[in-house]
C-alpha positions in Angstrom: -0.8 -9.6 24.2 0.8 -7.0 26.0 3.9 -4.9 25.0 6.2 -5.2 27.8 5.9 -8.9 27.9 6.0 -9.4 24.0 8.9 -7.5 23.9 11.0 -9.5 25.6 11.0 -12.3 23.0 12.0 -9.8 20.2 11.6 -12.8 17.3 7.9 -13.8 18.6 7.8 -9.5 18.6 8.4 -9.3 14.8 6.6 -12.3 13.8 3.5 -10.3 15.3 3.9 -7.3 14.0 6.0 -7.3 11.0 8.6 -4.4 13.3 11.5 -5.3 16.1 11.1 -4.1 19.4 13.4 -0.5 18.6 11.3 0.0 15.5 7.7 -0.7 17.4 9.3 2.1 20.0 10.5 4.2 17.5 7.2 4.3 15.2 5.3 4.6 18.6 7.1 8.1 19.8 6.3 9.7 16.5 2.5 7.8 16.5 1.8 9.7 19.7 2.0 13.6 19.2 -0.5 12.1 15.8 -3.1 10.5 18.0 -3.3 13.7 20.6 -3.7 16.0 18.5 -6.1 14.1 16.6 -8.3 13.2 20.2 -8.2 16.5 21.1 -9.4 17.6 18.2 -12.1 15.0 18.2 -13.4 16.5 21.7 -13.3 20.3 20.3 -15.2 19.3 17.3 -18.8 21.3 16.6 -21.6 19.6 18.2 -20.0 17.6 20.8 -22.8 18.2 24.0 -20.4 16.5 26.9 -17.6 18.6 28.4 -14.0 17.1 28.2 -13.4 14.4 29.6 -16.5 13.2 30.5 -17.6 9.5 29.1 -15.6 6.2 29.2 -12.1 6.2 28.9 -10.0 4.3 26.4 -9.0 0.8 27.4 -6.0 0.5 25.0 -3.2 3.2 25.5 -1.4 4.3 21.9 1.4 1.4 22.2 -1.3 -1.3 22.4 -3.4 0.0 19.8 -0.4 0.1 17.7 -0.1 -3.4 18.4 -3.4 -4.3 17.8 -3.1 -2.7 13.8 0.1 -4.2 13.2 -0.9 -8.1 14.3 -4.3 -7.3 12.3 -2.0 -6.3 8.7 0.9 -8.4 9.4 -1.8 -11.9 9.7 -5.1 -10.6 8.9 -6.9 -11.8 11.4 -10.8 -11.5 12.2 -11.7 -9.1 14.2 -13.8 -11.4 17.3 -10.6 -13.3 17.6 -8.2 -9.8 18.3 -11.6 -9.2 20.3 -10.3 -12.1 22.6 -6.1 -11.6 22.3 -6.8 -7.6 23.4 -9.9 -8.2 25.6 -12.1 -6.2 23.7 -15.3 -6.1 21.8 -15.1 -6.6 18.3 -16.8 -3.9 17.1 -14.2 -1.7 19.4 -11.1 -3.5 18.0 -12.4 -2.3 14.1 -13.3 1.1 15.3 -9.7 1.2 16.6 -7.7 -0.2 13.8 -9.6 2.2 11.3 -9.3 5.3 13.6 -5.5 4.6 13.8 -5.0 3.8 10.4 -4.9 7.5 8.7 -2.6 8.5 11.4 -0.1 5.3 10.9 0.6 6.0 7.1 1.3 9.5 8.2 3.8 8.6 11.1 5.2 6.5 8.7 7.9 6.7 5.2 4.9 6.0 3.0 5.2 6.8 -0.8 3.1 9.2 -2.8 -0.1 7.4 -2.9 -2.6 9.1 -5.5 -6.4 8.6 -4.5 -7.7 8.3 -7.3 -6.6 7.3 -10.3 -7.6 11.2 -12.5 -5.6 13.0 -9.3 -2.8 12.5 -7.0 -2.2 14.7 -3.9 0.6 16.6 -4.2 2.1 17.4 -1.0 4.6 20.4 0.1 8.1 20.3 1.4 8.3 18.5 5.1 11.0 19.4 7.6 11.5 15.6 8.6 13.9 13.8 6.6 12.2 10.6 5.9 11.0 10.1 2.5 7.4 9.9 2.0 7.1 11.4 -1.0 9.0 10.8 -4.9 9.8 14.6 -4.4 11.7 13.7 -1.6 13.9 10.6 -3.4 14.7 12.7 -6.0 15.6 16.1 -4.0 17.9 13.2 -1.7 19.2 11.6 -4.7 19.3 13.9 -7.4 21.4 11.4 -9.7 18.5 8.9 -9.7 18.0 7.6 -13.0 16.0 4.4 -12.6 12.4 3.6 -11.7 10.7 0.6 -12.1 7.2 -0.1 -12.0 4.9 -3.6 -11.7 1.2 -3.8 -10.7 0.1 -6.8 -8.8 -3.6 -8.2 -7.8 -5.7 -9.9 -5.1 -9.0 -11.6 -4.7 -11.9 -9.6 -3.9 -15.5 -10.6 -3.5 -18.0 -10.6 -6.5 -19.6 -6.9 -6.3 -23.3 -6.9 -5.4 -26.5 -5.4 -6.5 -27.4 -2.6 -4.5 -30.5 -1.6 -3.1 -32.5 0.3 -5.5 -30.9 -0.7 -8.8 -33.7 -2.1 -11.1 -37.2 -2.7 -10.5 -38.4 -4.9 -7.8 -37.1 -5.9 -4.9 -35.1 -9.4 -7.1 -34.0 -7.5 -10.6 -33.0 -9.7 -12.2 -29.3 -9.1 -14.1 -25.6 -8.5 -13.2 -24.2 -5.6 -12.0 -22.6 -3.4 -14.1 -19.4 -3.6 -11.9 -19.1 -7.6 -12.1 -17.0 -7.7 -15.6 -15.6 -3.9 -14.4 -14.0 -6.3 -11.6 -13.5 -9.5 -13.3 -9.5 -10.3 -14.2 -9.2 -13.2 -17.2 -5.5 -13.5 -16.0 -6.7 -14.8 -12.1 -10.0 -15.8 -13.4 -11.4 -14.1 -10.9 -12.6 -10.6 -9.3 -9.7 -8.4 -8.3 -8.4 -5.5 -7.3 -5.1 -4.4 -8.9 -2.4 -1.6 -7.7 0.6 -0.4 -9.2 3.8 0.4 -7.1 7.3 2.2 -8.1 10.5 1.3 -6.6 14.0 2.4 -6.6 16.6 -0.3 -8.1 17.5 -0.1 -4.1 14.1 -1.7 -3.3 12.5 1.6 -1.7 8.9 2.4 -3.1 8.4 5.6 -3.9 4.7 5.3 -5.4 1.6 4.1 -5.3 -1.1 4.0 -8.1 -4.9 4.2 -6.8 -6.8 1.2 -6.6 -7.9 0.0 -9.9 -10.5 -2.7 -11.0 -8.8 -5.9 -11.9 -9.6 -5.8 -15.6 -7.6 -2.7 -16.2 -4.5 -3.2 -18.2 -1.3 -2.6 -16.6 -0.4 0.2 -19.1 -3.8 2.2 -18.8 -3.3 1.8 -15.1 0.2 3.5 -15.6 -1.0 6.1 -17.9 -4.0 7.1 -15.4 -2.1 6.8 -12.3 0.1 10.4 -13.5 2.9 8.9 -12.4 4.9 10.0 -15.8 4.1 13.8 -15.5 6.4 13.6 -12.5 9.4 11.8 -13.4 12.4 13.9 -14.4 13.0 14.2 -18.2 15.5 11.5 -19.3 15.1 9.2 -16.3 14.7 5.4 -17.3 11.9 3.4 -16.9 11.9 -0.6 -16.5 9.0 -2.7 -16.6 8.0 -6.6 -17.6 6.4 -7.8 -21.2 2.8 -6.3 -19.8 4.4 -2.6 -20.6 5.2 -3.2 -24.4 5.1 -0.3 -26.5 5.6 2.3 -23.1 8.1 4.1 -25.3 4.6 5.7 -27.2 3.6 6.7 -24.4 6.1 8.2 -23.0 8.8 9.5 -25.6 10.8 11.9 -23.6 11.8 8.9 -21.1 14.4 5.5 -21.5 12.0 2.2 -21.9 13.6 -0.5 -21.3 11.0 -3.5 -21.3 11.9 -7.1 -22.0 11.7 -9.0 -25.8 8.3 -10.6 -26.1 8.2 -13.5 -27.8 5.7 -13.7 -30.6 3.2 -16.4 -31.4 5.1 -19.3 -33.5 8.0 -17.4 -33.3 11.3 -17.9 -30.4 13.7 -15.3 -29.4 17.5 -15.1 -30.4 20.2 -15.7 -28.4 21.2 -11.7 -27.5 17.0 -11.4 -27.0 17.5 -14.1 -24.6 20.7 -12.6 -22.8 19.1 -9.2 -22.7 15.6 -10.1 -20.7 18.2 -12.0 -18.0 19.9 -8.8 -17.4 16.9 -6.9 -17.1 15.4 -9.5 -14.7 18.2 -8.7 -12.6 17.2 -5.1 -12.3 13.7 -5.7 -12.1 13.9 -8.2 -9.0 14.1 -5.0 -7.3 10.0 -5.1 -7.4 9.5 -8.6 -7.1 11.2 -8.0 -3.8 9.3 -5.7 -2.6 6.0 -6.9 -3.4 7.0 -10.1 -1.5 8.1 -7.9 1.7 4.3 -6.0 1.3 2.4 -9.3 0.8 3.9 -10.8 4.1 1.2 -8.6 5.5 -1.9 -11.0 4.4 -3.8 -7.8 4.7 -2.5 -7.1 1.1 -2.5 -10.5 0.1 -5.3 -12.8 0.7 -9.1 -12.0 0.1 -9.9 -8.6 0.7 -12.7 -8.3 3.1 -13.0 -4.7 3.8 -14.5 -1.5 2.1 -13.3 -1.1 -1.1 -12.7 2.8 -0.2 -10.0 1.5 2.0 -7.9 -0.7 0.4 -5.4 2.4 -0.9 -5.0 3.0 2.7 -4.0 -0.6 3.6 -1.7 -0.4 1.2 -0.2 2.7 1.8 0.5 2.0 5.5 1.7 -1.7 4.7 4.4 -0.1 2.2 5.2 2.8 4.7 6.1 -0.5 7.1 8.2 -2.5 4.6 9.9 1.3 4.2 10.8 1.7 7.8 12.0 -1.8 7.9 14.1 -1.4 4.8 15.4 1.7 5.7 16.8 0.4 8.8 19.1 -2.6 6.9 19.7 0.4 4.3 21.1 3.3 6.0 21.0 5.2 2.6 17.5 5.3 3.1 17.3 7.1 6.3 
């Protein structure tokens, strides 16, 4: 698993790693002034006893530890068996994914990501011209009328009891967070997010992680994404968002005809949902370019504090790769 050697078989390169050979390079020469100025940093921090550049030396330079993050979202694997592709440990090859991992979403044309879903971060004008933020669509394309949103969910384990809740070392009960968790729709626990994207397929937004059991529309309505949407500016979404034009008067709804039980639809309901389907492919597309990454699609084994950033640097990726087969985008 080395760079040089991978990249000479660019189609093996991007079945690794999600990126081709000129966008690994590229990603890497912005990834680099990140990860110096966060090591140095690191060794000028209060409390460190040994001078600089004392102790063991890394064993993987920035290029490979880019490497090493991309084949762990792009195929999820465990972390022993990177431990054996890199030559590492595998306690070393986590501690080196999750130290790279704030630094990659901010190398990278992520979308506004809020971290919680009572606040977002709102973040100031940037002199680079890649668009990391829905500020930065809308400043880019100021004609941009058309948003549509879609939440999606993956397994996640059943929560547990923690140590000190209820008396006795075996209290008996659930926790509190098992139905919190607990989706009827998959029939089981899940953890749900809620992206935005551009009719051209770029997502500008990311809801914070939500419980599975939250409804798609209070999952829009906490994640503050209407507050920031320009007045007048349409908003598309499936049959789950039914009755979004309460919520949000001074915006365009346009949601599909739900059929109602023992009823059918006419033919102009019928005709109407198909050409709404063909604007809101948009998502469905993106969601299958993020979910190629199993990290965001198959059972979620890490912290639950850190799935919003596994998302947000897996959409910053299908970004950059979009933006290079959409040069309105870059």
């Amino acid at each position: 698993m080395r760079v040089e050697r991978l990249s000479q078989r660019p189609r093996s390169f991007e079945s690794f790693c999600g990126l081709s050979p000129s966008e690994f390079r590229e990603l890497t020469t912005q990834l680099e002034p990140l990860w110096e100025r966060a090591h140095r940093r690191s060794l000028l921090r209060e409390g460190r006893q040994r001078r600089i550049g004392a102790g063991r030396q890394f064993k993987l330079d920035v290029p490979h530890r880019l490497l090493l993050t991309l084949v762990y979202l792009r195929h999820s694997l465990p972390m022993h068996l990177l431990g054996v592709l890199f030559e590492m440990d595998a306690v070393n090859v986590c501690r080196n994914i999750h130290a790279l991992l704030p630094l990659l979403e901010q190398a990278l044309p992520a979308p506004l990501r809020a971290r919680t879903l009572n606040t977002q971060k709102t973040e100031g004008a940037t002199s680079q011209r890649r668009l990391r933020t829905l500020e930065d669509v809308l400043e880019a394309f100021p004609d941009l009328a058309d948003l549509i949103v879609n939440g999606t969910e993956r397994p996640r384990g059943q929560p547990k009891r923690k140590k000190g809740d209820g008396a006795g070392k075996k209290a008996v009960g659930r926790p509190k967070d098992k139905k919190k968790f607990y989706s009827a729709k998959k029939g089981t626990h899940t953890l749900k997010t809620q992206i935005t994207v551009t009719p051209e397929g770029h997502i500008v937004h990311l809801s914070a992680t939500a419980p599975g059991r939250l409804h798609d529309m209070k999952l829009l309505k906490q994640s503050r994404l209407l507050p920031r949407l320009p007045r007048g500016s349409r908003l598309w979404g499936d049959q789950g968002y039914t009755g979004l034009e309460k919520l949000c008067p001074q915006h365009e709804v346009i949601v599909p005809r739900k059929r109602f039980k023992g009823g059918c639809l006419s033919v102009e309901d019928r005709e109407l949902n198909r050409q709404i389907s063909k604007v809101r492919i948009a998502v469905e597309n993106a969601l299958c370019r993020v979910k190629k990454f199993r990290v965001c699609r198959e059972f979620y084994r890490n912290a639950p504090q850190r799935h919003g950033l596994f998302w947000g640097c897996v959409t910053g990726l299908v970004n950059l790769r979009h933006a290079s087969r959409a040069p309105q985008f870059t």
